[in-house]
Backbone atoms as SQL, in Angstrom:
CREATE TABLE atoms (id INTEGER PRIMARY KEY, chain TEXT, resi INTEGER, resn TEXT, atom TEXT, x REAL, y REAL, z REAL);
INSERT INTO atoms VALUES
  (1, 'A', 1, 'UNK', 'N', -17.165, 36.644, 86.245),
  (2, 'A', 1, 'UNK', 'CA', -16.756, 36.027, 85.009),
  (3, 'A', 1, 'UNK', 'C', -17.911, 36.109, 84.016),
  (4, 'A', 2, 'UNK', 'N', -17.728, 36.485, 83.098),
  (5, 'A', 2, 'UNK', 'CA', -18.745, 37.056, 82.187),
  (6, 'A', 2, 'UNK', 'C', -18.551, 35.635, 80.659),
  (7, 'A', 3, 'UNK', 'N', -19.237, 35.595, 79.438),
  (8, 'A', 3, 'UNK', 'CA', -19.458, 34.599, 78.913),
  (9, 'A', 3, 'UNK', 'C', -18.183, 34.542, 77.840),
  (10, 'A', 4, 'UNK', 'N', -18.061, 35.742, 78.078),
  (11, 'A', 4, 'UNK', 'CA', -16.527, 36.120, 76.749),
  (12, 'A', 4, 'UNK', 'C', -15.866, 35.303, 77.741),
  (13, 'A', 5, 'UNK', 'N', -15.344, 35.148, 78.740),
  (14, 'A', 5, 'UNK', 'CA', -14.530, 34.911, 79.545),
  (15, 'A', 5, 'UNK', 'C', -14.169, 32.992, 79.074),
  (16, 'A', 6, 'UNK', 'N', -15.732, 32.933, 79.465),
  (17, 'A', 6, 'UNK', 'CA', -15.424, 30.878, 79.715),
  (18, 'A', 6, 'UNK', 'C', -15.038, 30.927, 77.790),
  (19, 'A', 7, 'UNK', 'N', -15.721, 31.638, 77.348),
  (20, 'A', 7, 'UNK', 'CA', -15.474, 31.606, 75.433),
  (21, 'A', 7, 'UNK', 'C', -14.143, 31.037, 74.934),
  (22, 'A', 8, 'UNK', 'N', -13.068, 32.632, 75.960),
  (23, 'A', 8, 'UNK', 'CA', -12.064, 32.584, 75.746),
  (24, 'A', 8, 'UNK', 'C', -11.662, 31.219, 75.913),
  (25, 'A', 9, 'UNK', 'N', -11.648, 30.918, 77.029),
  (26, 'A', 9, 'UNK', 'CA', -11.156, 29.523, 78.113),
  (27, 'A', 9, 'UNK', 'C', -11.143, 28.187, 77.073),
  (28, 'A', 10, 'UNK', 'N', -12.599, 28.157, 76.399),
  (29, 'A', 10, 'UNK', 'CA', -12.946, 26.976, 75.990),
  (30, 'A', 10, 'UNK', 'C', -12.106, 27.329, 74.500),
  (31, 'A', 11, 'UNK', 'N', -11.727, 28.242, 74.112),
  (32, 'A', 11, 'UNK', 'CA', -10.921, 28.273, 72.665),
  (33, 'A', 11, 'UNK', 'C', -9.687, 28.252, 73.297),
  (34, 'A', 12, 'UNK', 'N', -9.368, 28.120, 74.244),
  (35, 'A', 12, 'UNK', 'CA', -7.907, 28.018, 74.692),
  (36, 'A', 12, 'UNK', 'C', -7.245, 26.667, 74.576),
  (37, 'A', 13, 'UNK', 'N', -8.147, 26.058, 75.611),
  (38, 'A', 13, 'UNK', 'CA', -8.489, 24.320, 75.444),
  (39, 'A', 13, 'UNK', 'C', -8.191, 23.821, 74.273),
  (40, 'A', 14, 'UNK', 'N', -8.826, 24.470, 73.313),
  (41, 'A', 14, 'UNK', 'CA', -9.043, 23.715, 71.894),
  (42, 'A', 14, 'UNK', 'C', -7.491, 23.726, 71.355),
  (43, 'A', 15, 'UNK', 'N', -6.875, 23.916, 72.065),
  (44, 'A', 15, 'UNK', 'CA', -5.269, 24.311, 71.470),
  (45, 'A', 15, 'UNK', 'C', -4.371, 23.593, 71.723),
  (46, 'A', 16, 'UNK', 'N', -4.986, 22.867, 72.651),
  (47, 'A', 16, 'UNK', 'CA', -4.244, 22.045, 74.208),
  (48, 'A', 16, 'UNK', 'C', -4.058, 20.398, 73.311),
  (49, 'A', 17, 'UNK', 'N', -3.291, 19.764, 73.889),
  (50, 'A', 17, 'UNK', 'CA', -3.092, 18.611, 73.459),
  (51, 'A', 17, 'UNK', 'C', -2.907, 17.834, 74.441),
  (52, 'A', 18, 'UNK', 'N', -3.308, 18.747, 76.105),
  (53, 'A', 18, 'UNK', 'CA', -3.152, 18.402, 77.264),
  (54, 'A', 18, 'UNK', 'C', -4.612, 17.274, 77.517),
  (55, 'A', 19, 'UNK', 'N', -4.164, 15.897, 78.154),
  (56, 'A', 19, 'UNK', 'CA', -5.615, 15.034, 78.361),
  (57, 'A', 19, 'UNK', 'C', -6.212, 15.051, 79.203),
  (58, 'A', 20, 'UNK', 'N', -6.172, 16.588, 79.706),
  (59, 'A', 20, 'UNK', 'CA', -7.703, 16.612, 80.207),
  (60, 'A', 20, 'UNK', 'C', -8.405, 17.813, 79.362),
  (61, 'A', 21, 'UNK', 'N', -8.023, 17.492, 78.460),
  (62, 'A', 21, 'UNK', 'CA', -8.532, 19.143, 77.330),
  (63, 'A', 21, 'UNK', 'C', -10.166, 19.031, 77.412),
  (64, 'A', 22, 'UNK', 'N', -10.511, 17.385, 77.353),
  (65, 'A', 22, 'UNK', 'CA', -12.370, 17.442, 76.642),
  (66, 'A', 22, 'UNK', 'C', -13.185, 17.977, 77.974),
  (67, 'A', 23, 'UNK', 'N', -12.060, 17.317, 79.239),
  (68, 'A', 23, 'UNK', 'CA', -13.117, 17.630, 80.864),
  (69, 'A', 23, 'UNK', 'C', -13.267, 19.075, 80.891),
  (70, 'A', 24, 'UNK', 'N', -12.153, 19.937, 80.292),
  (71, 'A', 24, 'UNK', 'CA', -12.293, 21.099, 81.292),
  (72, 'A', 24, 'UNK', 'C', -13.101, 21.684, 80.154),
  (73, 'A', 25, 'UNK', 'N', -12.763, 21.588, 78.970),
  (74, 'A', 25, 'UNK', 'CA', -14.016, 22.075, 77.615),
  (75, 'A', 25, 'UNK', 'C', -15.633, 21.708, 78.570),
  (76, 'A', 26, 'UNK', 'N', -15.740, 20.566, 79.069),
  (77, 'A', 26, 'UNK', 'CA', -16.962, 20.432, 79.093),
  (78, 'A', 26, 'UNK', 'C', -17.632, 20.892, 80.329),
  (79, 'A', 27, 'UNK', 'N', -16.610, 20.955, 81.356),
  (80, 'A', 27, 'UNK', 'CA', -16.947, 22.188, 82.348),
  (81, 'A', 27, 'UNK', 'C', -17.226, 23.150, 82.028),
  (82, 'A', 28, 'UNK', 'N', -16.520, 23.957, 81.308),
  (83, 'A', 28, 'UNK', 'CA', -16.295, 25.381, 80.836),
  (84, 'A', 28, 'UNK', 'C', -17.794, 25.628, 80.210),
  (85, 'A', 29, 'UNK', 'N', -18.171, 24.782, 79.761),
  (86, 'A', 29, 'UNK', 'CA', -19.456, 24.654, 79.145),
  (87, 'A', 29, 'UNK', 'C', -20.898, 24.924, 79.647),
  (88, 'A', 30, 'UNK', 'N', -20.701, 23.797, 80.743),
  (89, 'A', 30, 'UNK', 'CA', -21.328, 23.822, 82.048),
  (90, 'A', 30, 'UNK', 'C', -21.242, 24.737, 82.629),
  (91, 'A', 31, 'UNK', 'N', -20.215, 25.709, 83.212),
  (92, 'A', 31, 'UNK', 'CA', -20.471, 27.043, 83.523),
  (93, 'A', 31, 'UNK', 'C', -21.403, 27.818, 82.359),
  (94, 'A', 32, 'UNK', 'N', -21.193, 27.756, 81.155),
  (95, 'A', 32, 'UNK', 'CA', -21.674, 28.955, 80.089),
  (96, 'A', 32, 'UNK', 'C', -23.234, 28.931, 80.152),
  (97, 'A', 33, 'UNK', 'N', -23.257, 27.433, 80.293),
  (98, 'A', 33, 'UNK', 'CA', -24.788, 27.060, 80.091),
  (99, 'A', 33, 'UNK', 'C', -25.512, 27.833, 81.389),
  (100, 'A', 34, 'UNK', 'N', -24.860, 28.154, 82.273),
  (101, 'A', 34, 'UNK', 'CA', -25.894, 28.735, 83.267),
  (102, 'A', 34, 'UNK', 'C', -25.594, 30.244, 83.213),
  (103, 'A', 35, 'UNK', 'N', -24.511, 30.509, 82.243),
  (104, 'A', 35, 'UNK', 'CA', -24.596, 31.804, 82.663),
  (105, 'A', 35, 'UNK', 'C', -26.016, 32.200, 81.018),
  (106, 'A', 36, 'UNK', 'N', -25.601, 31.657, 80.331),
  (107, 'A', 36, 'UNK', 'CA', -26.318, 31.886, 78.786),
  (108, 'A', 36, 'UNK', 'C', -26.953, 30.493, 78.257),
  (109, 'A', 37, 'UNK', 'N', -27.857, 30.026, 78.167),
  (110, 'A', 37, 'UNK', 'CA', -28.295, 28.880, 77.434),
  (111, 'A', 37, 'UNK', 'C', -28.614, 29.226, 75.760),
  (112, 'A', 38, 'UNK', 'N', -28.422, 28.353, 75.242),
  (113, 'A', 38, 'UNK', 'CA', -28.604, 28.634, 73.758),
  (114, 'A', 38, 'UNK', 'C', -28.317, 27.454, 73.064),
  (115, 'A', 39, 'UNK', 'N', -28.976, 26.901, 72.131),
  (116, 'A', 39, 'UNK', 'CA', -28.627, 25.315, 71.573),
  (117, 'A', 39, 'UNK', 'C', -27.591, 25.331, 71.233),
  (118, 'A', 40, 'UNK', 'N', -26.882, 25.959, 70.151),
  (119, 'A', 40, 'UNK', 'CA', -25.468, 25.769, 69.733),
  (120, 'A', 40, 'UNK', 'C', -25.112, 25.363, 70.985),
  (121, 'A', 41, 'UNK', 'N', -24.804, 26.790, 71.976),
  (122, 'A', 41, 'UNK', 'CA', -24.092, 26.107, 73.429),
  (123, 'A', 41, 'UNK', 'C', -24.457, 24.636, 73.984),
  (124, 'A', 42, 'UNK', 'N', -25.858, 24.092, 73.948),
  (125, 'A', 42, 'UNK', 'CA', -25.812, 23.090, 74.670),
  (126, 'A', 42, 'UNK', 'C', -25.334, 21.702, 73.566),
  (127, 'A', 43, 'UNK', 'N', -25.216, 21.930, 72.092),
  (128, 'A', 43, 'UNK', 'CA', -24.724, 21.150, 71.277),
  (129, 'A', 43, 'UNK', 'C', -23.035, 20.586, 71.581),
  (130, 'A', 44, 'UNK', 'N', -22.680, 22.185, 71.882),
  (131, 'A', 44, 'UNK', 'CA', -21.375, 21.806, 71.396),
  (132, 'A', 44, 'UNK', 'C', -21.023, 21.474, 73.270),
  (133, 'A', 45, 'UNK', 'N', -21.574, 21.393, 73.828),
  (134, 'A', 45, 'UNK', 'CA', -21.284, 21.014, 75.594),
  (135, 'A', 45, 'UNK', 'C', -21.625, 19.496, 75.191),
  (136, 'A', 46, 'UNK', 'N', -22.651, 18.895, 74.388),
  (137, 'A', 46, 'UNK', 'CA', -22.763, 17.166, 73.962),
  (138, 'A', 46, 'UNK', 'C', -21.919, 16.531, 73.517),
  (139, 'A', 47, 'UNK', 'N', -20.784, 17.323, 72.446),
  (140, 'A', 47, 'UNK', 'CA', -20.131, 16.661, 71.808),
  (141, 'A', 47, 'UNK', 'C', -18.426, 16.718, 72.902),
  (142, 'A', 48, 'UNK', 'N', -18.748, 17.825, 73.844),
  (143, 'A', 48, 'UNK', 'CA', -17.290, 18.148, 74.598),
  (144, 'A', 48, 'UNK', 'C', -17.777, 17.019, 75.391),
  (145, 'A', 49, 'UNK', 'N', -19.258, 16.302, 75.953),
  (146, 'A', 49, 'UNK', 'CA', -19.341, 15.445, 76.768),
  (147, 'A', 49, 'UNK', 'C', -19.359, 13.757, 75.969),
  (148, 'A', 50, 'UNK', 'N', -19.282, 14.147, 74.995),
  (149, 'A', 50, 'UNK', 'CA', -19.014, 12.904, 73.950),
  (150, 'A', 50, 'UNK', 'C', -17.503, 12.678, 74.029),
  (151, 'A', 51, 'UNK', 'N', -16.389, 13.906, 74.216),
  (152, 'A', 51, 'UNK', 'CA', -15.197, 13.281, 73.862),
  (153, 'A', 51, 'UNK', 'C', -14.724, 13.183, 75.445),
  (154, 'A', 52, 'UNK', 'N', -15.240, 13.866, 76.870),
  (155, 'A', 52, 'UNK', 'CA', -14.651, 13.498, 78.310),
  (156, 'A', 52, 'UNK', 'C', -15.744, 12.572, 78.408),
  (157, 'A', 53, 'UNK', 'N', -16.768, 12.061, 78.153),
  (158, 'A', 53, 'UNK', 'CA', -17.013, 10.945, 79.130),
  (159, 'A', 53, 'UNK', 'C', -17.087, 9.426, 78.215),
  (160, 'A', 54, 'UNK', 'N', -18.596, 9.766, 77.050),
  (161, 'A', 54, 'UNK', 'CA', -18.978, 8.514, 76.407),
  (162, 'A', 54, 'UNK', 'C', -19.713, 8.976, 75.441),
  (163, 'A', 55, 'UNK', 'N', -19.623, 8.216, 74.128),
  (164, 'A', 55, 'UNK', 'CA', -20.636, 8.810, 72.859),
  (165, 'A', 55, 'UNK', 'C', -22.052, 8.387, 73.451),
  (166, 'A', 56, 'UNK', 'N', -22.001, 7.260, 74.384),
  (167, 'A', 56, 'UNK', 'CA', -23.069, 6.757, 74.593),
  (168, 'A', 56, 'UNK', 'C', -24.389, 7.698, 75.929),
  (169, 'A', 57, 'UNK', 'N', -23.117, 8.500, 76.494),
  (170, 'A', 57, 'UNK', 'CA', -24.172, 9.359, 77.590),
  (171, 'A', 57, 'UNK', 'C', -23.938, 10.544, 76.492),
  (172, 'A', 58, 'UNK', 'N', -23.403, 11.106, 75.771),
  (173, 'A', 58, 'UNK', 'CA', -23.628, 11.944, 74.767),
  (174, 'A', 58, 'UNK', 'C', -24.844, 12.248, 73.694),
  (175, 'A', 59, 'UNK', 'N', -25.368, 11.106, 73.461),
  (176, 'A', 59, 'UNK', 'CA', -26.337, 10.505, 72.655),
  (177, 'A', 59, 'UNK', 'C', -27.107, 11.038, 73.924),
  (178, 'A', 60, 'UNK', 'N', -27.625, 10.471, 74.811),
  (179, 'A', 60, 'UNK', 'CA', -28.425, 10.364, 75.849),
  (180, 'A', 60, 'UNK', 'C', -29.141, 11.526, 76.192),
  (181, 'A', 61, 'UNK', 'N', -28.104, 12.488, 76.342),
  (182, 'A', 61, 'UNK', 'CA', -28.059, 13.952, 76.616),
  (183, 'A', 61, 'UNK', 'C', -28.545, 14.973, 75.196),
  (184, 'A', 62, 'UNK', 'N', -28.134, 14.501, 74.195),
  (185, 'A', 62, 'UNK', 'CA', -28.432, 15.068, 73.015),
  (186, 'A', 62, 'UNK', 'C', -29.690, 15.341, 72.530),
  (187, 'A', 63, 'UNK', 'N', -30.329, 13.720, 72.481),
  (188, 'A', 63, 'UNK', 'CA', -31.553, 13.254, 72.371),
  (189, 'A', 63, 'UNK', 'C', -32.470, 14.562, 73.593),
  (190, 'A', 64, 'UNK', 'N', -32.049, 14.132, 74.164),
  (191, 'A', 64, 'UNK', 'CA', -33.052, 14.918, 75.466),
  (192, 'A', 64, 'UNK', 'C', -33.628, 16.846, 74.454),
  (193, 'A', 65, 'UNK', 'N', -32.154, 16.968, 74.219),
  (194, 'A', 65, 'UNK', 'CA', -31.986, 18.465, 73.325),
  (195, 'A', 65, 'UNK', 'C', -33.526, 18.913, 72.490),
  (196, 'A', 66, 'UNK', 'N', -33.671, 17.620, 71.686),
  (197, 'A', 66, 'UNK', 'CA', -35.011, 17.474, 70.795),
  (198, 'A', 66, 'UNK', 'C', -35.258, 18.952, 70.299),
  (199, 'A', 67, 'UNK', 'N', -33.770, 19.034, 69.351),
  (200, 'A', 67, 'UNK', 'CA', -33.951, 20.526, 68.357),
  (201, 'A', 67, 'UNK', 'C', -34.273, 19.960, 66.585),
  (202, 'A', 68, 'UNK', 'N', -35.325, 19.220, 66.392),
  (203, 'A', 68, 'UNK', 'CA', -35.954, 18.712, 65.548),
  (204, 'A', 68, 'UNK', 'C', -35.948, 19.050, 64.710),
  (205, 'A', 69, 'UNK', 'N', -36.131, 20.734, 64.121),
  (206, 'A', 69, 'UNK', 'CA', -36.114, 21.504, 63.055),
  (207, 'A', 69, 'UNK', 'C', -34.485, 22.137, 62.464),
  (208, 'A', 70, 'UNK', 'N', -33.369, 21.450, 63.491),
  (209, 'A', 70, 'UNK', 'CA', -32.265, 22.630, 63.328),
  (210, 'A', 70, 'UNK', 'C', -31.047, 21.089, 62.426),
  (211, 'A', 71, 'UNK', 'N', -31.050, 21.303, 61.166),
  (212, 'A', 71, 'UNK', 'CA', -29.936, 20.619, 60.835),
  (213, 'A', 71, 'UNK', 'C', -28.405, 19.875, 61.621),
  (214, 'A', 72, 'UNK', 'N', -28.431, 21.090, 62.471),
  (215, 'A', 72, 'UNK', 'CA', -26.949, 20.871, 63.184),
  (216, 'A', 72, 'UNK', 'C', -27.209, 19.721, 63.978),
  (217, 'A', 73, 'UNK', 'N', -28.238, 19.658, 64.781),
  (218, 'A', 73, 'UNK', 'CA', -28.565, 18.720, 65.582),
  (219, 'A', 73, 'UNK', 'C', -28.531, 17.893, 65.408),
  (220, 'A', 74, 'UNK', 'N', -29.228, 17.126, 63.765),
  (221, 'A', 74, 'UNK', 'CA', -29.117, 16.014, 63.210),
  (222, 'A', 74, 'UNK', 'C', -27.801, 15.566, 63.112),
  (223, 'A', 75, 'UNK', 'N', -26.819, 16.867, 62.627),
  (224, 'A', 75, 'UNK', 'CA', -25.413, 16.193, 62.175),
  (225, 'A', 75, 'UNK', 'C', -24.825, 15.782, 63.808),
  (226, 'A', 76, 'UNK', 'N', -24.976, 16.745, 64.535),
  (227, 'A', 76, 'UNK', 'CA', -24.202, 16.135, 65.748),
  (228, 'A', 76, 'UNK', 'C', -24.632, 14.762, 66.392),
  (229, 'A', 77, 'UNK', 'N', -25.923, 14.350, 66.449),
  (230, 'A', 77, 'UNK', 'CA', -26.753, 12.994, 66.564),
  (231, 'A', 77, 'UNK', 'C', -25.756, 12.147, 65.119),
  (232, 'A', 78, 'UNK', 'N', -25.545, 11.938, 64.284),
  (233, 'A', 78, 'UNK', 'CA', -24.518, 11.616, 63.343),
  (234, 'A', 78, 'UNK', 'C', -23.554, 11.257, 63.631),
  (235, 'A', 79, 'UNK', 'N', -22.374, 12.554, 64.294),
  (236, 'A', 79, 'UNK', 'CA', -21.246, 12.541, 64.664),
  (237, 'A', 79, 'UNK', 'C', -21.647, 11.570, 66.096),
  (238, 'A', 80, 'UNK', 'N', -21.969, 11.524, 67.095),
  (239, 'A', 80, 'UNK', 'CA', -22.003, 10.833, 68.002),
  (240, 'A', 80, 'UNK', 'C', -22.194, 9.478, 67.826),
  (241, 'A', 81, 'UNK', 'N', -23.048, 9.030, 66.515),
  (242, 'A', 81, 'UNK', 'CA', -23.118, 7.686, 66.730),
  (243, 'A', 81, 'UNK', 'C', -22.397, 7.024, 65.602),
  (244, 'A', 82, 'UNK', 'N', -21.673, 8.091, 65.155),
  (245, 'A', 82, 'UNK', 'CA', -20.462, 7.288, 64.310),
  (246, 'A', 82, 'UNK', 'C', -19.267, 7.080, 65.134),
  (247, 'A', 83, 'UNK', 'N', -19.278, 7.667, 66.481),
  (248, 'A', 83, 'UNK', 'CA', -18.027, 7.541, 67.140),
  (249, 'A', 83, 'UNK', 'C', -18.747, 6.048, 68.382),
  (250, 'A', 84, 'UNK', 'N', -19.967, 6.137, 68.639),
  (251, 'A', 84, 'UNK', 'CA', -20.281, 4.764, 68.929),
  (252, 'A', 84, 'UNK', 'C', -20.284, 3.501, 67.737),
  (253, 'A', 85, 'UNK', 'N', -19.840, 3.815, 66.668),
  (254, 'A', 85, 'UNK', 'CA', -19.711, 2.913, 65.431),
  (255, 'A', 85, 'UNK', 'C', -20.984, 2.537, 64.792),
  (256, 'A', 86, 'UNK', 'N', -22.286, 3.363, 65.293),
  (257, 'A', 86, 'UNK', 'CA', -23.536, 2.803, 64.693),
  (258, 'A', 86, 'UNK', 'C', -23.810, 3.289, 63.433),
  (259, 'A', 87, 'UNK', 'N', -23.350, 2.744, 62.787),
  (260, 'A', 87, 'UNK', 'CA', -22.916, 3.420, 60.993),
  (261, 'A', 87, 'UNK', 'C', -24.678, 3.492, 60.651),
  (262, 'A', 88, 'UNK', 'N', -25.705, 2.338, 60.719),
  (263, 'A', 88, 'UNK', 'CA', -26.946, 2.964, 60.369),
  (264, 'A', 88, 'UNK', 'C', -27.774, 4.147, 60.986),
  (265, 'A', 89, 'UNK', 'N', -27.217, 4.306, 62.601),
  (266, 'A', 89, 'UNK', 'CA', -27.778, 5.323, 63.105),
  (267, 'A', 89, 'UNK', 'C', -27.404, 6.444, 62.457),
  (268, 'A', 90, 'UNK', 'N', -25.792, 6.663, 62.357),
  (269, 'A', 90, 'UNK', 'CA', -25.323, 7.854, 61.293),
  (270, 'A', 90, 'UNK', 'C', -25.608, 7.936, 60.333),
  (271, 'A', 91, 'UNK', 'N', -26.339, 6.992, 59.421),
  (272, 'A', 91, 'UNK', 'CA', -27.022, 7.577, 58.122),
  (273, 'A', 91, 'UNK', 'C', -28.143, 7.841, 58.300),
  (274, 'A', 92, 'UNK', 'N', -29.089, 7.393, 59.384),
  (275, 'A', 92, 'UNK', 'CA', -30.324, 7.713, 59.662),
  (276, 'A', 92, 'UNK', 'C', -30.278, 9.337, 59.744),
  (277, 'A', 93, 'UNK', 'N', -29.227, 9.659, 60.753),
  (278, 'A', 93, 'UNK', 'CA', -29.565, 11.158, 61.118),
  (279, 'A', 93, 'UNK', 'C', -29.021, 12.036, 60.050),
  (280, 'A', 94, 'UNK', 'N', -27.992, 11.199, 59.447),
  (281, 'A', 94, 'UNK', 'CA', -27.174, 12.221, 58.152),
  (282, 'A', 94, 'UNK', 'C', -28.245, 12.631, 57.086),
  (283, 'A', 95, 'UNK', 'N', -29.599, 11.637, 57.056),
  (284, 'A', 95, 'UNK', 'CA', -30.321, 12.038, 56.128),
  (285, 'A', 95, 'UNK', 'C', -31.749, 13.093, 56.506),
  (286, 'A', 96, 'UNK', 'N', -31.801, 12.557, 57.791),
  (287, 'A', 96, 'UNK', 'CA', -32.545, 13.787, 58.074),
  (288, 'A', 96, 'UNK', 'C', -32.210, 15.286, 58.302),
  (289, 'A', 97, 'UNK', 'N', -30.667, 15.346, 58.473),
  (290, 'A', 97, 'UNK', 'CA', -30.277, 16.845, 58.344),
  (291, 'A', 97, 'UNK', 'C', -30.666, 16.947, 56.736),
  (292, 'A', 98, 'UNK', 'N', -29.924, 16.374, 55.891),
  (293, 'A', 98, 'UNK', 'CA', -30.766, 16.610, 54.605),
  (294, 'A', 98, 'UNK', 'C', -31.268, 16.864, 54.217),
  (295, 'A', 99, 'UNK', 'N', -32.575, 16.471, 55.053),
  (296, 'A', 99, 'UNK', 'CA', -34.303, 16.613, 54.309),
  (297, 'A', 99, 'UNK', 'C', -34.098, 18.230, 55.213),
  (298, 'A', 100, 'UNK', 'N', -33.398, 18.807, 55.778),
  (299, 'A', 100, 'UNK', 'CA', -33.878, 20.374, 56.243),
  (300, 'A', 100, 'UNK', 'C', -33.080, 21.035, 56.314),
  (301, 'A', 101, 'UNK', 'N', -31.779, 20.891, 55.275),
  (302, 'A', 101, 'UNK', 'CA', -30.682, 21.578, 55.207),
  (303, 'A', 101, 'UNK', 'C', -30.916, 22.840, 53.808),
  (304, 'A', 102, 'UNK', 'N', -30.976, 23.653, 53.672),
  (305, 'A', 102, 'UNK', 'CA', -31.328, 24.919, 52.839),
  (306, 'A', 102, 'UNK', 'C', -30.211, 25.273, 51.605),
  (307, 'A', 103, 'UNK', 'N', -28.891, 25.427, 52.535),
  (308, 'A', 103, 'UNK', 'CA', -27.528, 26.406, 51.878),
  (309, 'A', 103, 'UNK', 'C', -27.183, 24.598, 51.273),
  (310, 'A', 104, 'UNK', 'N', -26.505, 25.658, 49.613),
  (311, 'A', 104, 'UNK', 'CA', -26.003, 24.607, 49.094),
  (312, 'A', 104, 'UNK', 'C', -24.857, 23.704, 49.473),
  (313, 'A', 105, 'UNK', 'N', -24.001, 24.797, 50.427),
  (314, 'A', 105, 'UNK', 'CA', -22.496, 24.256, 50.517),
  (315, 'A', 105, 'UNK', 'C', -23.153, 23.495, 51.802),
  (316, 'A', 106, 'UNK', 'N', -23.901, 23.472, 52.858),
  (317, 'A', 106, 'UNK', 'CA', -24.003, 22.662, 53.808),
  (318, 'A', 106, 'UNK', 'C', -24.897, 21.243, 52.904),
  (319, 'A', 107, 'UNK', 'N', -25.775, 21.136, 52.253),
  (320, 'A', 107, 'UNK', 'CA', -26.067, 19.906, 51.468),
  (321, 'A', 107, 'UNK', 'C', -25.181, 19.210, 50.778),
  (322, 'A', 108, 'UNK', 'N', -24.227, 19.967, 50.473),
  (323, 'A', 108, 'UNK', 'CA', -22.849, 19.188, 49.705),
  (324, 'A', 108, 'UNK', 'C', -22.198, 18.572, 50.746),
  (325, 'A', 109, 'UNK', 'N', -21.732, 19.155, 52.088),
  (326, 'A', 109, 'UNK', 'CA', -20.789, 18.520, 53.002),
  (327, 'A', 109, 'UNK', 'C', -21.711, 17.602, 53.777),
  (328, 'A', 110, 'UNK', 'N', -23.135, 17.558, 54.214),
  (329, 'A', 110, 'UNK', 'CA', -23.855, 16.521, 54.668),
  (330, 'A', 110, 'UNK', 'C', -23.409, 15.289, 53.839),
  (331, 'A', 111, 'UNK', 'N', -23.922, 15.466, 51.880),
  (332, 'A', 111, 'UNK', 'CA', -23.990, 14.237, 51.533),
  (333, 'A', 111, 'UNK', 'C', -22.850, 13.616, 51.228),
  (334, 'A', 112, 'UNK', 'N', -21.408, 14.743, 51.497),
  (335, 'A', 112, 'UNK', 'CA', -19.679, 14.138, 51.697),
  (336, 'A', 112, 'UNK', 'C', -19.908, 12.923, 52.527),
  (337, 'A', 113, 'UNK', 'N', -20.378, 13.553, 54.052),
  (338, 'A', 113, 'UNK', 'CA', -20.517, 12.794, 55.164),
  (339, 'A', 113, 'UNK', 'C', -21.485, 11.628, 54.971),
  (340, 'A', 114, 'UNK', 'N', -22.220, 11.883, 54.141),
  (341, 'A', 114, 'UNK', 'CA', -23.363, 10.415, 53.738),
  (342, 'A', 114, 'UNK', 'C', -22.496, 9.180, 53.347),
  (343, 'A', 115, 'UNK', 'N', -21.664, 9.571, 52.219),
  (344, 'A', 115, 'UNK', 'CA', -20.539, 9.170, 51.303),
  (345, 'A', 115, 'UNK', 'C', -19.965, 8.672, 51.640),
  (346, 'A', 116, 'UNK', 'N', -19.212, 8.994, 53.204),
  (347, 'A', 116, 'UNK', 'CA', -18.021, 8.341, 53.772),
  (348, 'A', 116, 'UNK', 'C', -18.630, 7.493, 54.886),
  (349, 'A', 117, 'UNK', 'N', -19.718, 7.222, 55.223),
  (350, 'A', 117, 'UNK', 'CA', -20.477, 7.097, 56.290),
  (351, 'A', 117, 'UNK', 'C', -20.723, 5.490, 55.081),
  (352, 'A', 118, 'UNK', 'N', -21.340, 5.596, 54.277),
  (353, 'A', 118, 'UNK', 'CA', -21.502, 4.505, 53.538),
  (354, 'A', 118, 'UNK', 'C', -20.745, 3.638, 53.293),
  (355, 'A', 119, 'UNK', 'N', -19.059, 4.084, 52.803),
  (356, 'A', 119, 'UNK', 'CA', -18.288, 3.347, 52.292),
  (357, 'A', 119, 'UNK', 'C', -17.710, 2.467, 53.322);
């Protein structure tokens, strides 16, 4: 099984409305990660383990990630602790993607997310 393979798998999932869609996403993941490691991959395996287990071991796992320089990271640290409801943690991190976000259209949709994060 090669990485196109679990790729496929995990965009298959995403289609599913079946409830165990987030477990087997985050397996599928877990396989990829050993066949290929790469942050995106281990990002988006945090947030598949944010929606099968807990925002709170999601966070846990994320943190560990410590991709400091990469915007995305910040937003997904964001997304996780807005789904634990920690509305200041999500502006904390919404603003540090900010301070290292480059492209205009991604500074516009951060400070959307600032916006709605506030209100």
């Amino acid at each position: 099984m090669s990485k196109y393979h679990l790729e496929a798998a995990i965009a298959y999932w995403h289609t599913t409305d079946d409830g165990e869609k987030w477990n087997n996403i985050l397996q599928l993941y877990n396989k990829l990660l050993t066949i290929e490691y790469s942050p995106v991959i281990a990002m988006n395996r945090t947030y598949a383990l944010a929606k099968a287990n807990s925002p709170k071991e999601a966070i846990a796992s994320a943190l560990k990630l410590g991709l400091n320089e990469n915007h995305y990271y910040y937003c997904l640290l964001a997304d996780l602790y807005r789904m634990s409801n920690s509305i200041n943690q999500e502006i904390k991190y919404l603003n540090k993607a900010l301070e290292i976000t480059k492209k205009p259209d991604e500074i516009a949709l951060v400070k959307r997310k600032l916006k709605n994060a506030r209100e």
